[in-house]
C-alpha positions as CSV (number, residue, x, y, z in Angstrom):
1,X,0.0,0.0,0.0
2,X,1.4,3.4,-0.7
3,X,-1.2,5.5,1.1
4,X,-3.2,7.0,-1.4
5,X,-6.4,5.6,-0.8
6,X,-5.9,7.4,2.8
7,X,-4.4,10.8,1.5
8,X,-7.9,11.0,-0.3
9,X,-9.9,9.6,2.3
10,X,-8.6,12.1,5.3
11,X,-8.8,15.1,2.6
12,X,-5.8,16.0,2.1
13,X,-5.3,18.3,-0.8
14,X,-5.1,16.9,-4.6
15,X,-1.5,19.0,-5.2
16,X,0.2,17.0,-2.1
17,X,-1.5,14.0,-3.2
18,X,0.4,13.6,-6.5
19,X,3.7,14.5,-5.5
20,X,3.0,11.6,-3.4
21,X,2.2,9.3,-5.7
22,X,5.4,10.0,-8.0
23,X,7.4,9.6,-5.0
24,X,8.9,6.8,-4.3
25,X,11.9,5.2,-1.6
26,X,14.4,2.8,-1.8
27,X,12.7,-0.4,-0.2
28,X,16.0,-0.6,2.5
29,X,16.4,2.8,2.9
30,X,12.6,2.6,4.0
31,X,12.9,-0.4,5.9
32,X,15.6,1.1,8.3
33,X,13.6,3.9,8.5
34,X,11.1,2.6,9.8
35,X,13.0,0.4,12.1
36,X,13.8,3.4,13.8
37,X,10.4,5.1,13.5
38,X,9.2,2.4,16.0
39,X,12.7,1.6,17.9
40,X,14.1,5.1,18.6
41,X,11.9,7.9,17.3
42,X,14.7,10.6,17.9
43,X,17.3,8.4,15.8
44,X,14.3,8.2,13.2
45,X,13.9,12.0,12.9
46,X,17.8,12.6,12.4
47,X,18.0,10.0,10.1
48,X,14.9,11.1,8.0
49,X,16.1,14.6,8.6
50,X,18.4,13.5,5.6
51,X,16.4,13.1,2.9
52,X,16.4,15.3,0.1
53,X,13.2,16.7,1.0
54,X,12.7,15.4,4.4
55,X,9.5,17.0,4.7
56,X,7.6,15.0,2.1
57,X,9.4,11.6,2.7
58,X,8.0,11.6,6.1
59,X,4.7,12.1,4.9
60,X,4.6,9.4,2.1
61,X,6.4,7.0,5.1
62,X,3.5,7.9,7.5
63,X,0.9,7.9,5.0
64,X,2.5,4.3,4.2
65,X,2.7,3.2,7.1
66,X,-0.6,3.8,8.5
67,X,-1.8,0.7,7.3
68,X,-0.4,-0.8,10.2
69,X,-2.1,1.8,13.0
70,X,-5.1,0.3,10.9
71,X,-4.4,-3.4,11.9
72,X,-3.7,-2.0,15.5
73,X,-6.7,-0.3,15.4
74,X,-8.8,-3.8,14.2
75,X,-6.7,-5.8,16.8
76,X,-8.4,-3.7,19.7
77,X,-11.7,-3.7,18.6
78,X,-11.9,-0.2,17.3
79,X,-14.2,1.5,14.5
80,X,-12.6,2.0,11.4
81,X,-14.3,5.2,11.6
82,X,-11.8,6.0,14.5
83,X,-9.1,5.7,12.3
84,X,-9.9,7.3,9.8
85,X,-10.4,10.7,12.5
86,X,-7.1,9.7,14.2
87,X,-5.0,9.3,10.9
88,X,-6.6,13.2,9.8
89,X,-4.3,14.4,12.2
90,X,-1.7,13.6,9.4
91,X,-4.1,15.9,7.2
92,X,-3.9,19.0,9.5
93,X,-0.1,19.0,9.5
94,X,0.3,18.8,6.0
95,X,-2.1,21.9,5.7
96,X,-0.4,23.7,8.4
97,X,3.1,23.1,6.3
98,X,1.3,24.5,3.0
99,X,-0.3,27.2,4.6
100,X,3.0,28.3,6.5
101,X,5.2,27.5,3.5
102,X,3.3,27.2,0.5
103,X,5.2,23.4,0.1
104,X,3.7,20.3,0.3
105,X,4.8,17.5,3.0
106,X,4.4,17.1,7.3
107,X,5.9,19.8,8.9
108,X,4.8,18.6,12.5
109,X,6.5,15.0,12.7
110,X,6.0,14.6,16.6
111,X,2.4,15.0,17.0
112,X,1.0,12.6,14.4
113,X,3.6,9.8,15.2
114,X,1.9,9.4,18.8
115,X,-1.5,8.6,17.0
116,X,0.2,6.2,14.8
117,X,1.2,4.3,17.4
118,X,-1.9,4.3,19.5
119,X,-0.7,6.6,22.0
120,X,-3.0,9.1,21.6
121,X,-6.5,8.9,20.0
122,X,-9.1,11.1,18.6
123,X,-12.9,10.2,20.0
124,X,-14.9,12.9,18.3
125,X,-13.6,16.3,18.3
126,X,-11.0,16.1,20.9
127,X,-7.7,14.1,21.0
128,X,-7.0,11.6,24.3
129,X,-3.8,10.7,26.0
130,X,-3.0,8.0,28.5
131,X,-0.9,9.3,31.3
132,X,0.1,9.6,34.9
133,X,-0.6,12.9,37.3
134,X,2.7,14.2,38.0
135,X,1.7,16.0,41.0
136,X,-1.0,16.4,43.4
137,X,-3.6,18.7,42.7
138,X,-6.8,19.6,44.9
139,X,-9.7,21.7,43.1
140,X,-13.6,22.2,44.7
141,X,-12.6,19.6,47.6
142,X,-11.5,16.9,45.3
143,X,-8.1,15.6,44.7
144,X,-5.8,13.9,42.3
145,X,-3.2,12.6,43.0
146,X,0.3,12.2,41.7
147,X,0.7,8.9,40.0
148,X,-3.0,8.8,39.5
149,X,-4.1,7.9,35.9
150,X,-5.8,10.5,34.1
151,X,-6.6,11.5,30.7
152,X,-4.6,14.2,29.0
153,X,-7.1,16.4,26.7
154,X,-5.6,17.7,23.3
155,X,-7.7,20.4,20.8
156,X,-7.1,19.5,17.4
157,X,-7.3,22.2,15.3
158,X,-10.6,21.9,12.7
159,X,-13.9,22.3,13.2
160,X,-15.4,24.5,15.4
161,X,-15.1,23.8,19.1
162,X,-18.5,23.7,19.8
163,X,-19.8,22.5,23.6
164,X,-22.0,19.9,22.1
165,X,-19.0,18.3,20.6
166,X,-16.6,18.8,23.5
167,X,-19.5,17.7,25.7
168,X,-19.7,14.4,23.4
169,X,-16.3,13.8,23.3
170,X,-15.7,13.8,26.9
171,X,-18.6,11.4,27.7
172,X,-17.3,8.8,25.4
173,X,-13.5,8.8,26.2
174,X,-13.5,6.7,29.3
175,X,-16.0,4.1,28.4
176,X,-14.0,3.7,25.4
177,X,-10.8,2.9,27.9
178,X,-12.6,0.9,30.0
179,X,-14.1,-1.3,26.8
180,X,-10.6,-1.1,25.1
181,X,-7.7,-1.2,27.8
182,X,-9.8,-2.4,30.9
183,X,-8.2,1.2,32.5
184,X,-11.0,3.4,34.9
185,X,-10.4,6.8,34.6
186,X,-12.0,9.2,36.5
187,X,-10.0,13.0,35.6
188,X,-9.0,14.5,32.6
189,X,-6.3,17.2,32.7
190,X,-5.7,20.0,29.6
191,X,-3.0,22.7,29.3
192,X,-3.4,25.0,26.9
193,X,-3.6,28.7,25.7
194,X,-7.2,27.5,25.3
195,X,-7.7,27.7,29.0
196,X,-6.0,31.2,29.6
197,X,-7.8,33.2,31.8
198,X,-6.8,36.2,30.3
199,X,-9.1,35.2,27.0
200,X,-12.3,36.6,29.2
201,X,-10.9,39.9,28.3
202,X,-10.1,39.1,24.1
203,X,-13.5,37.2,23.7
204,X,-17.6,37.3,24.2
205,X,-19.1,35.2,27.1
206,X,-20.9,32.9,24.1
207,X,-17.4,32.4,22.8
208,X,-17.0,28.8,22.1
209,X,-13.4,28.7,23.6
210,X,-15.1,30.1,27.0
211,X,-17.5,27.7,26.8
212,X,-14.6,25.2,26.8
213,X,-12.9,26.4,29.6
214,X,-16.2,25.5,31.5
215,X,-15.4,22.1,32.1
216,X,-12.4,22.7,33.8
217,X,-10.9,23.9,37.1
218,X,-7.7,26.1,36.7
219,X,-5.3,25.1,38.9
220,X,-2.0,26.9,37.4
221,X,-0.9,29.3,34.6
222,X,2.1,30.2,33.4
223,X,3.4,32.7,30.7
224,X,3.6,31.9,27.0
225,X,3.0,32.8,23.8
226,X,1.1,29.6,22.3
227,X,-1.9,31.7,21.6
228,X,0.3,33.4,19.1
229,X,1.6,30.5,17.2
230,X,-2.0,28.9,17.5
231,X,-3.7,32.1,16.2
232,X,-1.5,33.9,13.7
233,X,0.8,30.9,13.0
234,X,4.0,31.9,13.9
235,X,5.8,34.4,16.5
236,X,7.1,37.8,16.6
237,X,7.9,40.7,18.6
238,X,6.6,42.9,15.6
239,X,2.9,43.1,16.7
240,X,2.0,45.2,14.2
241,X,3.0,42.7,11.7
242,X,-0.1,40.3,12.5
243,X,-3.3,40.0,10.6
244,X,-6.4,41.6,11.2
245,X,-8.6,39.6,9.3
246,X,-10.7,37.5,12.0
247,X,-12.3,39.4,15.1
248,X,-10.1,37.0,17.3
249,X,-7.0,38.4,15.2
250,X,-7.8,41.7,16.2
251,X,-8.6,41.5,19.3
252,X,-5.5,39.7,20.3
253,X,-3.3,42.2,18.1
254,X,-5.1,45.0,20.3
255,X,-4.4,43.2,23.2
256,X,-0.8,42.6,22.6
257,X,0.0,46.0,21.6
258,X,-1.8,47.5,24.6
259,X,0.7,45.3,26.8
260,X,-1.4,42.7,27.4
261,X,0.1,38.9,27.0
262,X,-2.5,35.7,27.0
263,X,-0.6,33.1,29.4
264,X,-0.9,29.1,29.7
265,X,-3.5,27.9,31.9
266,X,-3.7,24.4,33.1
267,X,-7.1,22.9,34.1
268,X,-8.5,19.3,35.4
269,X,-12.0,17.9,35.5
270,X,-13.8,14.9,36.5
271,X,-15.7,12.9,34.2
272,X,-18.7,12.2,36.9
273,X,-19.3,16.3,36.7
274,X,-20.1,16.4,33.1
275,X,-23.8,17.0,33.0
């Protein structure tokens, strides 16, 4: 299999799609490759790093080599439908290389990798990750604690974050655990510009990124400038230089110039809350 049937199927754009289907790898070259893809990931990327353009190798190797997170994905008992929405995480990164480049390839090799290999999956419109607390946290008289397993929440970028979705999303992850893995899981935990309490003063109480942070319980923030990256796709200490072109743009370009800054925030909830 070569991946095309998949490149079509997850959407990703007809331009990328035949430069992948002229491409082709020596069959060792891509055997070691992907050796090291599951052995040693960091010996993979500075291997793959070689190739002449790195960038769209990796993406006709993962594309390829999806077929096996397929099989995985079979072997558990899983939807195929499921992987199809995990493996469109490959689509998003190939977009966010075009739009950010105006090339074709994966510019994001990390992320997509960990769906691959099952370490993270998509249920609906949110992304789920396996994990252990790291720390002890209280919030409104209930604690987790460190060494507890909980489920890390990741916001794929798409379609609209709408409650209903998030809502759906949340209330399916941990039978889907339970059903799949036998593992009980009773907190979730998110960090994320998304949960910045400083978007109360950027955005309308409606706002579908407020309505978001609802089912969580800060417990920490911490300065960054994700929001940048996420919003105008890239960083700079020229404020001026950002778009204007969405009202979220704007405001955040305002709010920037004005001396504002929209920090980290770090937020748990518990699944037996969601109403």
């Amino acid at each position: 299999m070569n991946g095309i049937a998949l490149a079509k199927q997850i959407g990703i754009r007809p331009e990328t799609v035949s430069l992948i289907e002229k491409f082709s790898m020596d069959a060792e070259r891509e055997k070691q490759l992907k050796t090291l893809f599951y052995e040693d990931y960091q010996a993979f990327r500075e291997e793959a790093a070689k190739e002449e353009n790195a960038n769209l190798a990796v993406l006709y190797l993962y594309l390829k080599w999806a077929e096996d997170t397929r099989e995985k994905y079979r072997e558990i008992g899983a939807d195929e439908s499921m992987f199809l929405d995990a493996m469109r995480d490959i689509q998003i990164w190939t977009e966010d290389h075009y739009v950010k480049t105006g090339g074709h390839g994966i510019l994001d090799w990390g992320w997509p990798q960990q769906l691959m290999k099952l370490k993270v999956f998509r249920i609906g419109r949110l992304e789920f990750e396996p994990a252990v607390m790291w720390e002890d946290i209280e919030v409104n008289g209930k604690k987790v604690l460190k060494g507890e397993n909980i489920l890390g929440v990741h916001i794929p970028a798409g379609e609209k974050l709408s409650p209903e979705a998030v809502k759906e999303s949340l209330l399916r992850a941990p039978a889907f655990f339970r059903k799949h893995y036998g593992t009980e899981y009773r907190a979730y935990q998110c960090g994320s510009w998304l949960l910045s309490p400083d978007l109360e003063k950027l955005l309308k109480p409606e706002s579908a990124i407020l309505r978001f942070q609802e089912y969580f319980t800060l417990y920490a923030v911490k300065p960054s400038r994700q929001a940048e990256e996420r919003v105008f796709l890239k960083i700079t200490d020229d404020y001026e230089s950002y778009p204007e072109d969405t009202s979220l743009r704007k405001n955040l370009k305002e709010y920037l110039l004005s001396g504002g800054s929209v920090r980290n925030g770090s937020g748990i909830g518990f699944f037996e809350d969601i109403g």
